[in-house]
Jmol script that loads the backbone (N, CA, C; Angstrom):
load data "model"
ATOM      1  N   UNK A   1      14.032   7.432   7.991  1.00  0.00           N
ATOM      2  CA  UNK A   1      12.714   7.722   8.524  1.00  0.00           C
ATOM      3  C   UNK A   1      12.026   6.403   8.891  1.00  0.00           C
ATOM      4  N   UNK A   2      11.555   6.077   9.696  1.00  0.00           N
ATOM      5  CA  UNK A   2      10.608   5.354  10.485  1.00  0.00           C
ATOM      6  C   UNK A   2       9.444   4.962   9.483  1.00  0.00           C
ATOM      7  N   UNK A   3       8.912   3.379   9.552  1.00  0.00           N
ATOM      8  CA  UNK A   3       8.140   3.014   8.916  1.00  0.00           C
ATOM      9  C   UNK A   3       7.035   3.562   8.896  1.00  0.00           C
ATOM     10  N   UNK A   4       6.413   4.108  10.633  1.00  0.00           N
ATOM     11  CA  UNK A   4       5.464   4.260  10.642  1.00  0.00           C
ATOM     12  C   UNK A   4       4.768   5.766  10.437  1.00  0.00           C
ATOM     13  N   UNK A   5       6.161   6.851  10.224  1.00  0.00           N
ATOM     14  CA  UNK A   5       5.810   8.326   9.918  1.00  0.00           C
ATOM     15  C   UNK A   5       5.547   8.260   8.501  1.00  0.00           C
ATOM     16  N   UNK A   6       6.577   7.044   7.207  1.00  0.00           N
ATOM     17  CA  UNK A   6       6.016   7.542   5.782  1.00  0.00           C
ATOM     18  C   UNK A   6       4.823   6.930   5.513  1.00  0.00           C
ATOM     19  N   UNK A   7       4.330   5.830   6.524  1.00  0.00           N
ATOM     20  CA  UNK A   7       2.803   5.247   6.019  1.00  0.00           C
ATOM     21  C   UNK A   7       2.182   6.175   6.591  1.00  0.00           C
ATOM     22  N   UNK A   8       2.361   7.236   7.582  1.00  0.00           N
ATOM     23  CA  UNK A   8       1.597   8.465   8.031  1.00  0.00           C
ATOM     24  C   UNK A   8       1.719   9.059   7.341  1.00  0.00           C
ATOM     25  N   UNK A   9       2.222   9.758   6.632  1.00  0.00           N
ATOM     26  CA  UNK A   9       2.617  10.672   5.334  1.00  0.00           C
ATOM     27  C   UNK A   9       1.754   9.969   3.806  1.00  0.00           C
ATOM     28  N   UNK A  10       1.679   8.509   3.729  1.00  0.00           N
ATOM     29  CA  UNK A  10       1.005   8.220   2.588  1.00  0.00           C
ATOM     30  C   UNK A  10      -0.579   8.309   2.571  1.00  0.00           C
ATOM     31  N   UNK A  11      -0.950   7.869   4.304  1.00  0.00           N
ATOM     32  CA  UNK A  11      -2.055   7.858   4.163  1.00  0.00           C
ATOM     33  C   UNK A  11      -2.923   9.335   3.964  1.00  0.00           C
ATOM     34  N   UNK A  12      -2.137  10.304   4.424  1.00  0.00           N
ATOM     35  CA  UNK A  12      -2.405  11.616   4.636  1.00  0.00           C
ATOM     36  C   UNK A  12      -2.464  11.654   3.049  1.00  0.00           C
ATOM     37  N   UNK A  13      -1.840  12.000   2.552  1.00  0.00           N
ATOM     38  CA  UNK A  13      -1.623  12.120   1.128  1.00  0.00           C
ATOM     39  C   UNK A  13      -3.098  11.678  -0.053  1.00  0.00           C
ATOM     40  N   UNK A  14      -2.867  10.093   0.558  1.00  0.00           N
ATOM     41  CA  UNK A  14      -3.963   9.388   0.274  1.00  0.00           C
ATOM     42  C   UNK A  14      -5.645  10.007   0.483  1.00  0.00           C
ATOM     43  N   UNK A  15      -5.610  10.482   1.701  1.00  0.00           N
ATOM     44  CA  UNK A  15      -6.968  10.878   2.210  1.00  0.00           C
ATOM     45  C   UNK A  15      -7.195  12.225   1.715  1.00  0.00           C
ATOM     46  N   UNK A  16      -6.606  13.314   1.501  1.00  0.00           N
ATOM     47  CA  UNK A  16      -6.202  14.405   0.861  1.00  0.00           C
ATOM     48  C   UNK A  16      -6.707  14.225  -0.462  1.00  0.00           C
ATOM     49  N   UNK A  17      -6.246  13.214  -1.282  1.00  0.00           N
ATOM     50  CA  UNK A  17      -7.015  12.911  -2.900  1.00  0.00           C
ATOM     51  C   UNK A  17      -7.936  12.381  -2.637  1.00  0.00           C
ATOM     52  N   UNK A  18      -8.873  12.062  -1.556  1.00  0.00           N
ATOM     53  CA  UNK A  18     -10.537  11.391  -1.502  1.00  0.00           C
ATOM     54  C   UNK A  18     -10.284  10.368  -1.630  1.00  0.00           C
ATOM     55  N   UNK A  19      -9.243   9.361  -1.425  1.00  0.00           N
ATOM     56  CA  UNK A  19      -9.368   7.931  -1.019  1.00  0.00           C
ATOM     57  C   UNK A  19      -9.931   7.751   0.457  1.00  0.00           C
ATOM     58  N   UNK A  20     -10.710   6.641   0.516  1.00  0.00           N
ATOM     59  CA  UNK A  20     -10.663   6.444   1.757  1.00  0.00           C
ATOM     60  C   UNK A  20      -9.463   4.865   2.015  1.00  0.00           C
ATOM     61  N   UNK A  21      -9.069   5.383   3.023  1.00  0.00           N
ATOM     62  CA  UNK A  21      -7.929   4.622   3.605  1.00  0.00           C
ATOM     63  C   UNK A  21      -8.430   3.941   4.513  1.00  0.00           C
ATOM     64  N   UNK A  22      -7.565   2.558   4.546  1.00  0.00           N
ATOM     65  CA  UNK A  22      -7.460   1.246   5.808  1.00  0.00           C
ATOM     66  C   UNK A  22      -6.217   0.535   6.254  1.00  0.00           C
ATOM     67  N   UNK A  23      -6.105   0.720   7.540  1.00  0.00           N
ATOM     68  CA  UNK A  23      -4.602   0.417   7.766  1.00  0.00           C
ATOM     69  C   UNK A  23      -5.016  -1.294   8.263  1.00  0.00           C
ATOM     70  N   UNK A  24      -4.652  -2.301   7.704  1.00  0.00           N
ATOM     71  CA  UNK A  24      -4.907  -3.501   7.715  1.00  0.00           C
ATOM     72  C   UNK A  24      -4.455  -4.043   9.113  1.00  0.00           C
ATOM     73  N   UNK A  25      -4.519  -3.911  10.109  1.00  0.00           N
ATOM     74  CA  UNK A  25      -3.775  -4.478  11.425  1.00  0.00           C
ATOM     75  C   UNK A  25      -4.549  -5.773  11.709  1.00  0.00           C
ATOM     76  N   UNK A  26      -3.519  -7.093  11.686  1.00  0.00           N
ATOM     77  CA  UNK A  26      -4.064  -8.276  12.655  1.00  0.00           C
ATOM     78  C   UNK A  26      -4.896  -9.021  11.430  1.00  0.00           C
ATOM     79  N   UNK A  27      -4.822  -9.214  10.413  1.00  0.00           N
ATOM     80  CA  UNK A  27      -5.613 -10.033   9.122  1.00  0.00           C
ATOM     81  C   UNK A  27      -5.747 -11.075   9.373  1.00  0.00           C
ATOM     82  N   UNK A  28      -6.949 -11.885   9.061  1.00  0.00           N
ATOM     83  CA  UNK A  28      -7.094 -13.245   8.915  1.00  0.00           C
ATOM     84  C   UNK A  28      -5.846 -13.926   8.505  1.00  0.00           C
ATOM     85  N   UNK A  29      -5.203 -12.790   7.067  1.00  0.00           N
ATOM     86  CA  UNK A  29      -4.087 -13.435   6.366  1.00  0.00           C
ATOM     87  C   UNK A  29      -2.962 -12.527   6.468  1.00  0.00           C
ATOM     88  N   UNK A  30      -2.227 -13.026   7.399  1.00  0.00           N
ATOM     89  CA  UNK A  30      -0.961 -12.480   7.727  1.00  0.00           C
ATOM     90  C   UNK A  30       0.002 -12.550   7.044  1.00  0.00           C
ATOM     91  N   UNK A  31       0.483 -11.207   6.416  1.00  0.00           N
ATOM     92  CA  UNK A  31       1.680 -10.697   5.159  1.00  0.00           C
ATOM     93  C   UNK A  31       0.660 -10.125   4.489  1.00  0.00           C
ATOM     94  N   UNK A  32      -0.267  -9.688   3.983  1.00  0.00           N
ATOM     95  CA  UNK A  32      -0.951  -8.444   3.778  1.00  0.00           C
ATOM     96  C   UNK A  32      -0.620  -7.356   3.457  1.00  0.00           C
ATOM     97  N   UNK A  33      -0.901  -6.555   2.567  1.00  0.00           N
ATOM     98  CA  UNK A  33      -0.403  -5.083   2.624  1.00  0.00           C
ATOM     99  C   UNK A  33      -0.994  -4.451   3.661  1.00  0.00           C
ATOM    100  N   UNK A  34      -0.375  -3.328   4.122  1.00  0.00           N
ATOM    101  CA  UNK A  34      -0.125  -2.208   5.167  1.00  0.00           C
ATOM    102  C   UNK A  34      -1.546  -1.356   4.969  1.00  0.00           C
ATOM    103  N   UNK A  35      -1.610  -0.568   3.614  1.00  0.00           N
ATOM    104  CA  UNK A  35      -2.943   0.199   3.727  1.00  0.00           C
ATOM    105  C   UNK A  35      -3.785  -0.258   2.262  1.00  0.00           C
ATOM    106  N   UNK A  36      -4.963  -0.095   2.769  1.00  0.00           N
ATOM    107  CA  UNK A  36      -6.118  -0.118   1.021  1.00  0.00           C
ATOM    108  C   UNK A  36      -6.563   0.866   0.901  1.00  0.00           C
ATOM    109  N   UNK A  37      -6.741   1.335  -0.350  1.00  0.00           N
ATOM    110  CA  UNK A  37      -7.107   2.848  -0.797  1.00  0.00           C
ATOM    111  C   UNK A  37      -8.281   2.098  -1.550  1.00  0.00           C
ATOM    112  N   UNK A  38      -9.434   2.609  -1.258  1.00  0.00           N
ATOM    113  CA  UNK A  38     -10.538   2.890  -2.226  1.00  0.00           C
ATOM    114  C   UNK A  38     -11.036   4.398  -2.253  1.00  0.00           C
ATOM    115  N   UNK A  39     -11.352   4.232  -3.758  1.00  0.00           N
ATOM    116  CA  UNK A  39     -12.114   5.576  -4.602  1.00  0.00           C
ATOM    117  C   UNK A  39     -12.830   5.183  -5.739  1.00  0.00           C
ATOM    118  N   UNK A  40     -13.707   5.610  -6.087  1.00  0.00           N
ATOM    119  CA  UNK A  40     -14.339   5.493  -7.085  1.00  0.00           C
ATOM    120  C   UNK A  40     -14.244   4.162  -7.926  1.00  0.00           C
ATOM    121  N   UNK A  41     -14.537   3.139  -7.039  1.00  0.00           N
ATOM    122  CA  UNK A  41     -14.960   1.508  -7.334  1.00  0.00           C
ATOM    123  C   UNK A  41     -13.303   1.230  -7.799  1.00  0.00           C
ATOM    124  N   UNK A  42     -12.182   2.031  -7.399  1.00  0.00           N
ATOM    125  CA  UNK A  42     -11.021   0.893  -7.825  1.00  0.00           C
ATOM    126  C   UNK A  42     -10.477   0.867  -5.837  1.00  0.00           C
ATOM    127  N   UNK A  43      -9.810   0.189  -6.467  1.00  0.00           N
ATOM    128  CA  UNK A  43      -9.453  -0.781  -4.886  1.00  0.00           C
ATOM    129  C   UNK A  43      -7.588  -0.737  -5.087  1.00  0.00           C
ATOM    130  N   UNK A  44      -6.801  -0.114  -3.990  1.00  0.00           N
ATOM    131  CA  UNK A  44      -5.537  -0.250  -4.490  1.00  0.00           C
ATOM    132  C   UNK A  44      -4.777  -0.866  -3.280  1.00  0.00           C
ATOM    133  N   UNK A  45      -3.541  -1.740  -3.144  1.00  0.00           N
ATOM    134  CA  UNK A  45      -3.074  -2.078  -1.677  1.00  0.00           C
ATOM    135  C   UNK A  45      -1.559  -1.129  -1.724  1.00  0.00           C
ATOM    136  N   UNK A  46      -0.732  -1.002  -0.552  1.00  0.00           N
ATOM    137  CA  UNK A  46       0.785  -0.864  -0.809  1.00  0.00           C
ATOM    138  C   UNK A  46       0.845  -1.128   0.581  1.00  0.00           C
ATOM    139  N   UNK A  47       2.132  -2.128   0.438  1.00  0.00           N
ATOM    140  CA  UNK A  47       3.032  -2.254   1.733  1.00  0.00           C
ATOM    141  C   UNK A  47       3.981  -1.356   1.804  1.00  0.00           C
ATOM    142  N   UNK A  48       4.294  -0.882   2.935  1.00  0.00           N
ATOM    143  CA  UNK A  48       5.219   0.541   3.160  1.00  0.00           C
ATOM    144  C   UNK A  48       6.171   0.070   3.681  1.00  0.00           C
ATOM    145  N   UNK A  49       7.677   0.282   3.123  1.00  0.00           N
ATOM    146  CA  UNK A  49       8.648  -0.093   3.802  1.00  0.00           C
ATOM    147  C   UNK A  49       9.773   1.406   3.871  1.00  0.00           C
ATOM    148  N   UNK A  50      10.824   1.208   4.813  1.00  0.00           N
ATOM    149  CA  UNK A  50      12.206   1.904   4.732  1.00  0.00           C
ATOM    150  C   UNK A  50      12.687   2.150   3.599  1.00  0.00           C
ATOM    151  N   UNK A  51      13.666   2.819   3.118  1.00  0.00           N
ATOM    152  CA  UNK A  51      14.470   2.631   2.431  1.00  0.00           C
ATOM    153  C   UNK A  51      15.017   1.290   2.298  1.00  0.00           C
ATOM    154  N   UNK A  52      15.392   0.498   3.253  1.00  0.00           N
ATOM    155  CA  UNK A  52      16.567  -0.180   3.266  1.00  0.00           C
ATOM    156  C   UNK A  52      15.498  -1.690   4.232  1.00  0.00           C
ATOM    157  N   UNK A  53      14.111  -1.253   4.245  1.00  0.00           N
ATOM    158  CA  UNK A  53      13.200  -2.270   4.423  1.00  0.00           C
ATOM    159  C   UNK A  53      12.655  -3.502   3.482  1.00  0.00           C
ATOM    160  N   UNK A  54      13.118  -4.891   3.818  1.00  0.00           N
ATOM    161  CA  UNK A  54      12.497  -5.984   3.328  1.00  0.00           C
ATOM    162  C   UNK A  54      11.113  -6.135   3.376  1.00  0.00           C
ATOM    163  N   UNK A  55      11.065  -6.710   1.914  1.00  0.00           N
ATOM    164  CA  UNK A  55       9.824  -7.298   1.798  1.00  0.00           C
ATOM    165  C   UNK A  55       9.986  -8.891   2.526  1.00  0.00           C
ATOM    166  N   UNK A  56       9.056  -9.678   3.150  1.00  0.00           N
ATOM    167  CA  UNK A  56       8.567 -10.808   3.292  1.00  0.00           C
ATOM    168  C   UNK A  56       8.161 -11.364   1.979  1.00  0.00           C
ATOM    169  N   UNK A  57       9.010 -13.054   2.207  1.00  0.00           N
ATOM    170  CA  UNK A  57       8.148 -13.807   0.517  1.00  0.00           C
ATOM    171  C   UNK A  57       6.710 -14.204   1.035  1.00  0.00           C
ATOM    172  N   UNK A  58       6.483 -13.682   1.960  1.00  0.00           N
ATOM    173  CA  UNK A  58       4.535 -14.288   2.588  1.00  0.00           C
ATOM    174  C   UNK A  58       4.051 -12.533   1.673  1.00  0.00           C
ATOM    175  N   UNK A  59       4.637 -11.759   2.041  1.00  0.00           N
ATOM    176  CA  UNK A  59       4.347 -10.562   1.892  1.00  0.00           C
ATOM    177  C   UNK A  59       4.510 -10.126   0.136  1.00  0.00           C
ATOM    178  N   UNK A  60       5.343 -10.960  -0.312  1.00  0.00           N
ATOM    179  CA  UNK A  60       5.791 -10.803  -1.714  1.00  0.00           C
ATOM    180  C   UNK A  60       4.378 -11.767  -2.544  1.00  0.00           C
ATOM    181  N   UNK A  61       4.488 -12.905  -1.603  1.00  0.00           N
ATOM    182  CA  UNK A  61       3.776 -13.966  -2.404  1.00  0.00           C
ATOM    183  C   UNK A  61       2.007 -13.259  -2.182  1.00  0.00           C
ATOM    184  N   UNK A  62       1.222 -12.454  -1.245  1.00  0.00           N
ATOM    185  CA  UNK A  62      -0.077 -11.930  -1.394  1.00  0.00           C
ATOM    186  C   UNK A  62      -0.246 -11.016  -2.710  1.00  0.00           C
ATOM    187  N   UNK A  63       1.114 -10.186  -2.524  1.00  0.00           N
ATOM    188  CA  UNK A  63       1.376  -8.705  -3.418  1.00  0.00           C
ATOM    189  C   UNK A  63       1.387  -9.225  -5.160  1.00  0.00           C
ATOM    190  N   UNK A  64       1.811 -10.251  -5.305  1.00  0.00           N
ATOM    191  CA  UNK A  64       1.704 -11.214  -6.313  1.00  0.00           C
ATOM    192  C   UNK A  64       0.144 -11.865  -6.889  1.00  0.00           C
ATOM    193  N   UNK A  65      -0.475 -12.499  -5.639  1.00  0.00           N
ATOM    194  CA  UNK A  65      -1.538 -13.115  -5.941  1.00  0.00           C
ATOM    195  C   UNK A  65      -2.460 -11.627  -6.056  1.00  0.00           C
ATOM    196  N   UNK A  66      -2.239 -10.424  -5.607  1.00  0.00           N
ATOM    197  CA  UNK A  66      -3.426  -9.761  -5.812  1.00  0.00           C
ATOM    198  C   UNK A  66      -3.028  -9.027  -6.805  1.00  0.00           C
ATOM    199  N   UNK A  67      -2.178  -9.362  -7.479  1.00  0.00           N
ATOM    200  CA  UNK A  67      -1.896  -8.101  -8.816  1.00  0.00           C
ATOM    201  C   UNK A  67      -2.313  -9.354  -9.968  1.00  0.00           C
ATOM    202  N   UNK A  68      -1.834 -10.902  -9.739  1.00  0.00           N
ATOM    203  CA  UNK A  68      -3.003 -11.815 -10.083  1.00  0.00           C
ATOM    204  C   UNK A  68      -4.367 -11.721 -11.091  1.00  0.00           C
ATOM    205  N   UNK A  69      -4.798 -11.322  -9.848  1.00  0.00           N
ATOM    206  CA  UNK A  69      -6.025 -11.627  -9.676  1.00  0.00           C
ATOM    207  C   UNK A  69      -6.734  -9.950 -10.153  1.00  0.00           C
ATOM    208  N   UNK A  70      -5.864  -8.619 -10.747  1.00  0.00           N
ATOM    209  CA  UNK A  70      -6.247  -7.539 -10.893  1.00  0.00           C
ATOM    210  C   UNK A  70      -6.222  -6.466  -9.961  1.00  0.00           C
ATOM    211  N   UNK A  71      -5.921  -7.009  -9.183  1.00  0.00           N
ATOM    212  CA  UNK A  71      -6.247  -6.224  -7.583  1.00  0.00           C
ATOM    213  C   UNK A  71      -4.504  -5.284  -7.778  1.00  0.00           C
ATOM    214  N   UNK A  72      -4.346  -4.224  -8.013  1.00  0.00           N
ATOM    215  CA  UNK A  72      -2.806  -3.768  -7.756  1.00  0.00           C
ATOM    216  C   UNK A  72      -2.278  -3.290  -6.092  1.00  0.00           C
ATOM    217  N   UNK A  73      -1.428  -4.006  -6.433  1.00  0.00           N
ATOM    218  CA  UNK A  73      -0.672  -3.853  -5.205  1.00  0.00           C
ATOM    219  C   UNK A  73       0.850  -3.423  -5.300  1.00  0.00           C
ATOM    220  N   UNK A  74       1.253  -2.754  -4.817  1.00  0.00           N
ATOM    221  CA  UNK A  74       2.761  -1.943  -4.831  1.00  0.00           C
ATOM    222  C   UNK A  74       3.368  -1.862  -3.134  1.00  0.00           C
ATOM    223  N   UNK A  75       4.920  -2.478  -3.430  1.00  0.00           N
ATOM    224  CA  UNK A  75       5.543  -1.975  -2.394  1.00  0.00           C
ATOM    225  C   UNK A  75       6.312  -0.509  -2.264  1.00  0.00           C
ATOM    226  N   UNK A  76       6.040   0.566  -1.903  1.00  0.00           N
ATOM    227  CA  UNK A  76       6.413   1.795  -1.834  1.00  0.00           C
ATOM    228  C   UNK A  76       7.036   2.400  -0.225  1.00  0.00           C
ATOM    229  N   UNK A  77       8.248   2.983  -0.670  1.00  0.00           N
ATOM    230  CA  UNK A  77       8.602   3.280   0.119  1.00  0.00           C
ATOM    231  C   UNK A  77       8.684   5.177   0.468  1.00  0.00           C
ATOM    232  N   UNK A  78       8.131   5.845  -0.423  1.00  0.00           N
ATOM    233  CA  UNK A  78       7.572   7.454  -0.216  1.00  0.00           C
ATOM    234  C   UNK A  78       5.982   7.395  -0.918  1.00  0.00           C
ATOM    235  N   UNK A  79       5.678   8.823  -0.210  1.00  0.00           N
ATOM    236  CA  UNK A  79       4.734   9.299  -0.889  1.00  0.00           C
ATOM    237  C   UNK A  79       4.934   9.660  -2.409  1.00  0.00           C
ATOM    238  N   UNK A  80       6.085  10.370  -2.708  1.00  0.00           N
ATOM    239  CA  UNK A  80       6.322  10.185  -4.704  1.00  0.00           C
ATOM    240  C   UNK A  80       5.821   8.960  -5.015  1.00  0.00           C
ATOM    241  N   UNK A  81       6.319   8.068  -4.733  1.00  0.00           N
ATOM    242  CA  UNK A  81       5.636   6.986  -5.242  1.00  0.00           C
ATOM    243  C   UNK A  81       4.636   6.607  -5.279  1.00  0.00           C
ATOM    244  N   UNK A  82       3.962   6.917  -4.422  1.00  0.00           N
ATOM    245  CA  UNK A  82       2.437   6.306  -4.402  1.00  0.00           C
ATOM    246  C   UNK A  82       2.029   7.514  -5.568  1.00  0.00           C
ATOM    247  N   UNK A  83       2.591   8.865  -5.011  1.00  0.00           N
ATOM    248  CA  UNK A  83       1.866   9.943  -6.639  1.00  0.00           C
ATOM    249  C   UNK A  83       1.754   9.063  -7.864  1.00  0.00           C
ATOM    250  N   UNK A  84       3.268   8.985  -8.290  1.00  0.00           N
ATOM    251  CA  UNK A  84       3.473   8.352  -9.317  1.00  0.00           C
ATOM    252  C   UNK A  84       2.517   7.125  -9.980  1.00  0.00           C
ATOM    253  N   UNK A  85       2.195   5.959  -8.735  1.00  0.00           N
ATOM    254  CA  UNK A  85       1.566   5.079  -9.379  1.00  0.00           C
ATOM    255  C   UNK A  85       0.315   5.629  -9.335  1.00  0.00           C
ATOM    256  N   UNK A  86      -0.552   6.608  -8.550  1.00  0.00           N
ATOM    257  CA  UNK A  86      -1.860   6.924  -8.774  1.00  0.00           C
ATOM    258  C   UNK A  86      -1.884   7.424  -9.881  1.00  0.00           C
ATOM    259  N   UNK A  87      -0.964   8.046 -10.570  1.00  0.00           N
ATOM    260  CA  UNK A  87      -0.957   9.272 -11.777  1.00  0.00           C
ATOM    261  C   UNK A  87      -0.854   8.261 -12.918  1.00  0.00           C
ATOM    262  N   UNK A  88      -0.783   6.302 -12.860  1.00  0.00           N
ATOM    263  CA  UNK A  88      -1.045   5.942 -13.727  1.00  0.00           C
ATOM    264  C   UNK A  88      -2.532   5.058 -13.623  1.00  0.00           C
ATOM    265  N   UNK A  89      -3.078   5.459 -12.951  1.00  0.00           N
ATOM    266  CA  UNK A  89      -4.293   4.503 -12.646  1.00  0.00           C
ATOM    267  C   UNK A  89      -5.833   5.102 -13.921  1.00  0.00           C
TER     268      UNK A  89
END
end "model"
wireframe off; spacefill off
backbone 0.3
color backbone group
């Protein structure tokens, strides 16, 4: 499946549980995660990849500094997953 149908599928998902969603295109800081979910004052990122899709170490090294810094960030490649990590938030 195509990168850009399961980040269509997450965000749907996403917006469905009352997040509001942002698809990050063109950042000051390039390697960024893909979408931000806010709800109820928490703030979440995930970069969406393939199955068989690389992460970037620009992309590894943000996903790092913002889990850091508290900010969680996850690379996910389905919507289960994103369930999963919301169902531990």
């Amino acid at each position: 499946m195509r990168e850009s149908l399961i980040q269509g599928a997450i965000r749907a998902h996403l917006i469905n549980e009352g997040w509001f969603v942002v698809k990050l295109i063109n950042t000051s800081k390039p390697g960024m995660p893909d979408l931000m979910a806010l709800k109820d004052g928490k703030v979440i990122f995930f970069e969406v990849k393939t199955d068989k899709g690389r992460v970037s170490k620009l992309q590894e090294h943000h996903i790092e500094g913002l889990n850091t810094m508290g900010v969680p960030a996850h690379v996910v490649r389905s919507v289960s997953q994103v369930k999963d990590i919301l169902s531990q938030l």
